[in-house]
C-alpha angles and dihedrals in degrees: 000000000000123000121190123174111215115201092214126181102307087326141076125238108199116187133187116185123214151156094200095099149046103217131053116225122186131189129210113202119196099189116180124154115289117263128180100209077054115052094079094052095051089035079052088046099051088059096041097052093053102041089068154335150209096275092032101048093171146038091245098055087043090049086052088046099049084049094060091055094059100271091304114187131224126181127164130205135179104220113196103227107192108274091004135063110218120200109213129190124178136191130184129191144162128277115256084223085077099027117040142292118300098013098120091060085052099052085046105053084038087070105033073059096067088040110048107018102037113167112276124173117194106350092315153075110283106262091238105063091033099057085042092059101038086057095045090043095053087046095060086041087054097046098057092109097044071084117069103184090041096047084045091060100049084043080056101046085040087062097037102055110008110196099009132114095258089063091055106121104227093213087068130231133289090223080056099046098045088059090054109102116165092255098062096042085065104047079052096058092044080061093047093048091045107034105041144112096244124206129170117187113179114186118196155090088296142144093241085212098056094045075050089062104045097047087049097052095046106033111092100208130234102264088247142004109271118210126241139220143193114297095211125100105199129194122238095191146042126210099229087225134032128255119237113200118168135192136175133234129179090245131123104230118051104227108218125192132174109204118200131182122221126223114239111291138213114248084255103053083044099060097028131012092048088059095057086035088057094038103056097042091038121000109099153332091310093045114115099252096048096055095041101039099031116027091025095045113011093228103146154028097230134345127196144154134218134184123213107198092187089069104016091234114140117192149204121209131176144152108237148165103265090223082059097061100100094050101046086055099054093055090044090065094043093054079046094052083041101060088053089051087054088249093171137074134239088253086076109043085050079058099051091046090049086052098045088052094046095049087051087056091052087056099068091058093059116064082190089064103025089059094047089057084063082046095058094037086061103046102031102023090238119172109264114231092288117056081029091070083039095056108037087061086072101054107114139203085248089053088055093045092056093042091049087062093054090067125094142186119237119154135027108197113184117188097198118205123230136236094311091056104125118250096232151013 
């Protein structure tokens, strides 16, 4: 495998060469700072720009033309990083080398198309698409509770951190939605083309002059080289004690989460010691509060724990009774206070390792995810595989010590369920 980075004109090209695999893919990233009022319109564009284009005006005419390339796909998504949104659009096709001469060429320009030339009449967004997606949009906005543990965790980042990025909902926002007109959204998208931190990444079996060549020939670059920043948003204070806030729901499981928030870590404690950290207290069926608050006292449904290093939040989620809940969380911050005491032995720390290894080969057979570990390496400065199975071999029982007492817990959300809850476990 071979990676080069090429500082092209106001945008990067970022290729990894590889015969692992049979298709190409390629991403094209438009990053550019978080902003709430703007979350609805490139969530609305994401969808826009893939449904058609000027020379394929309808979804009939783009189905026919996927079809020709050998079924390529193409999906789209606007990833909230931190401080930055980042729109995101993908294609994957299959290598000429299995298809025939000059495919590759094809599938490329295809989906530069969709990018760079989408189907505007007079000045705006054609009426079709656009009432298709507005509809579709207010529908997902309107469905965030029809989930309970989605709709739990953006009540608890809502609580822990009110007005910041991190409470953004990323489905966007009605108020939003209702000011979108197809004008607008265009002149929205002129900016995004024009004003973004561009980056292309094309993983593959390819000649990287040639891909060179053809992203050259069919980008059309950002009019000048924005400048970037740091994607992590860090705390400055911790409340001395923890916030309980509690809803209901008619639904039949309570959905609990304990939300804490992490002092500012090294690189190093970032990429590696979290991830033992996160994996012993939460990370399976052997963690510690699986095995005291699920098989000892049969206290939940499920219990997990996740860390977001964006926003240095770690969380705790789990399906209880919600007579339970005192209890639970009691345990839970117990399992928390004992991980600062070292409460754990080497065997699991070997486990957590085996597993982190395990999970970085598996990384080499997907180009979705293999190409996601040069992405993060771009934007975060994360290790790539290599120096990711080297290092994780260091991390201590002493590292994990001194990162368990940067966390802290902050908030206890408790999404109670209502008459039909079970009575027991």
């Amino acid at each position: 495998m071979n990676y080069q980075k090429l500082v092209q004109e106001n945008y990067n090209l970022h290729i990894i060469q590889t015969d692992r695999f049979k298709t190409v893919q390629i991403i094209v990233n438009y990053k550019n700072e978080l902003k709430k009022e703007e979350i609805t319109i490139r969530n609305f564009l994401d969808d826009m720009l893939l449904s058609t284009c000027k020379e394929y005006p309808t979804s009939r005419a783009l189905s026919i033309a996927t079809e020709d390339l050998y079924n390529i796909s193409v999906n789209g998504a606007n990833i909230r990083s931190g401080k930055y949104s980042i729109l995101s659009f993908k294609c994957r096709f299959l290598n000429e080398k299995y298809t025939e001469s000059g495919m590759n060429e094809k599938s490329i320009a295809f989906f530069m198309n969709l990018l760079y030339h989408p189907n505007i009449i007079d000045g705006q967004f054609d009426e079709t698409s656009f009432d298709i997606i507005q509809k579709s949009l207010e529908e997902d906005i309107r469905s965030t509770k029809d989930n309970p543990r989605r709709y739990s965790l953006l009540r608890l980042y809502e609580v822990m951190a009110p007005n910041s990025k991190l409470s953004y909902h990323p489905s966007g926002y009605l108020e939003d939605l209702e000011k979108i007109t197809r004008k607008n959204l265009y002149t929205y998208y002129q900016n995004l083309i024009d004003h973004s931190i561009v980056d292309v990444f094309v993983i593959g079996d390819i000649d990287p002059e040639q891909v060179k060549s053809y992203i050259e020939q069919y980008i059309v670059p950002p009019k000048n080289r924005m400048a970037t920043g740091e994607h992590i948003l860090n705390y400055t204070s911790f409340p001395e004690k923890e916030q309980v806030v509690k809803e209901t729901m008619d639904i039949t499981q309570s959905q609990l989460l304990v939300g804490c928030k992490v002092d500012e870590l090294t690189p190093f404690e970032r990429q590696y010691v979290m991830n033992i950290y996160s994996f012993i207290i939460g990370g399976g069926g052997d963690s510690k509060l699986f095995q005291t608050v699920r098989e000892k006292n049969s206290l939940c449904y499920f219990i997990n724990s996740n860390y977001n290093y964006l926003y240095h939040t770690f969380v705790i989620s789990a399906g209880i009774d919600a007579k339970t809940f005192k209890k639970t969380i009691n345990l839970i911050k117990e399992q928390i206070e004992s991980m600062q005491q070292g409460d754990f032995g080497e065997e699991m720390i070997e486990k957590a390792v085996a597993t982190f290894i395990s999970g970085c080969k598996e990384v080499e057979d997907s180009p979705t995810l293999l190409s996601n570990i040069y992405l993060v390496h771009e934007y975060m400065g994360n290790d790539l595989l290599e120096e990711k199975i080297e290092n994780i071999q260091k991390v201590t029982k002493d590292m994990i010590i001194e990162l368990a007492k940067k966390v802290h817990v902050d908030t206890v959300y408790l999404l109670e369920g209502g008459k039909n809850e079970k009575d027991t476990i």
